[in-house]
C-alpha positions, -999 to +999 in steps of 0.1 A: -126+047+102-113+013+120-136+016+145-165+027+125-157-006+105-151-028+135-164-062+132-160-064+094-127-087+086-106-077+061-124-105+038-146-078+035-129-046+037-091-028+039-091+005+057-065+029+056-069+063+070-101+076+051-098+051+023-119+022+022-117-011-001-146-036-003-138-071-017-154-104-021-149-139-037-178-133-054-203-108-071-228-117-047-200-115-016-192-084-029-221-068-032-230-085+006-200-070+019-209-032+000-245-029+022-225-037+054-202-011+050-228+015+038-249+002+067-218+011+092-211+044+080-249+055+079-248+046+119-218+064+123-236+093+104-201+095+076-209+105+045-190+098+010-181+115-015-198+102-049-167+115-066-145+096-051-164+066-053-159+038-075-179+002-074-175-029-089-137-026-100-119-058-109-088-039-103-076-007-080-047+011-073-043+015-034-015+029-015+013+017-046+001-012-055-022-030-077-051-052-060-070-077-083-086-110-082-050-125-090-036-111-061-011-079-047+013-067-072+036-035-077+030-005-098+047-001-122+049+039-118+061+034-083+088+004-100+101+031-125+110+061-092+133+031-078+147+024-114+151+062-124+161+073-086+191+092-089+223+082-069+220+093-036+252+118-026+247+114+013+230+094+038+197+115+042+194+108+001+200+069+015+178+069+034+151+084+014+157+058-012+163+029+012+128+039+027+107+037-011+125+004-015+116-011+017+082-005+010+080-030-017+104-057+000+081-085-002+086-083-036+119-087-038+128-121-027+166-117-001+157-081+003+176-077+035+205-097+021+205-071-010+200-040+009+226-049+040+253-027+024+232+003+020+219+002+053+251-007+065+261+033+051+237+046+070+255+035+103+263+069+125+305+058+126+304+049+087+320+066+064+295+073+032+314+066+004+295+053-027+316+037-058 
């Protein structure tokens, strides 16, 4: 899908995989920047699926966060699995929860500092003793 939507900026679309977000500034950007996607996909002879299709959103949900005019924040789903996670017992469970925290780190401001002990369990010669 990246290469179908070469030449496009992000300004005008995020591409992950199969999904695709179009954004603009403005209704009119927006809509702009809807035609030259369509218009890249119908020369790469993609289809979509109308289902899965939503336009105009102020808002969307896209891989675990929230994106809006205001900006990138957390959801609050994915918030709650790190809150309700239950204690890990041994360093694969660590690591499974040290991996679903790191993917919201830039929301947490001294991540590393916070998380340096728990990483510091997963070390091959350390013990894994949680108190």
């Amino acid at each position: 899908m990246e290469t179908v939507l070469r030449g496009l900026s992000y300004e005008a679309c995020l591409v992950y995989l199969d999904d695709i977000i179009i954004v603009g500034r403005t209704f009119e950007d927006h809509f702009r920047n809807i035609r030259r996607v369509l218009e890249k996909l119908k020369i790469a002879n993609l289809k979509l699926n109308p289902s899965k299709c939503n336009l105009f959103r102020r808002e969307v949900d896209y891989l675990g966060h929230i994106i809006s005019a205001e900006g990138v924040r957390t959801d609050p789903e994915k918030i709650s699995a790190v809150k309700n996670w239950s204690r890990p017992e041994d360093v694969h469970q660590l690591r499974s929860f040290l991996g679903l925290c790191t993917y919201y780190r830039k929301f947490v401001k001294g991540f590393s500092s916070i998380a340096r002990p728990l990483h510091k369990l997963t070390e091959v010669k350390q013990k894994f003793l949680w108190t």
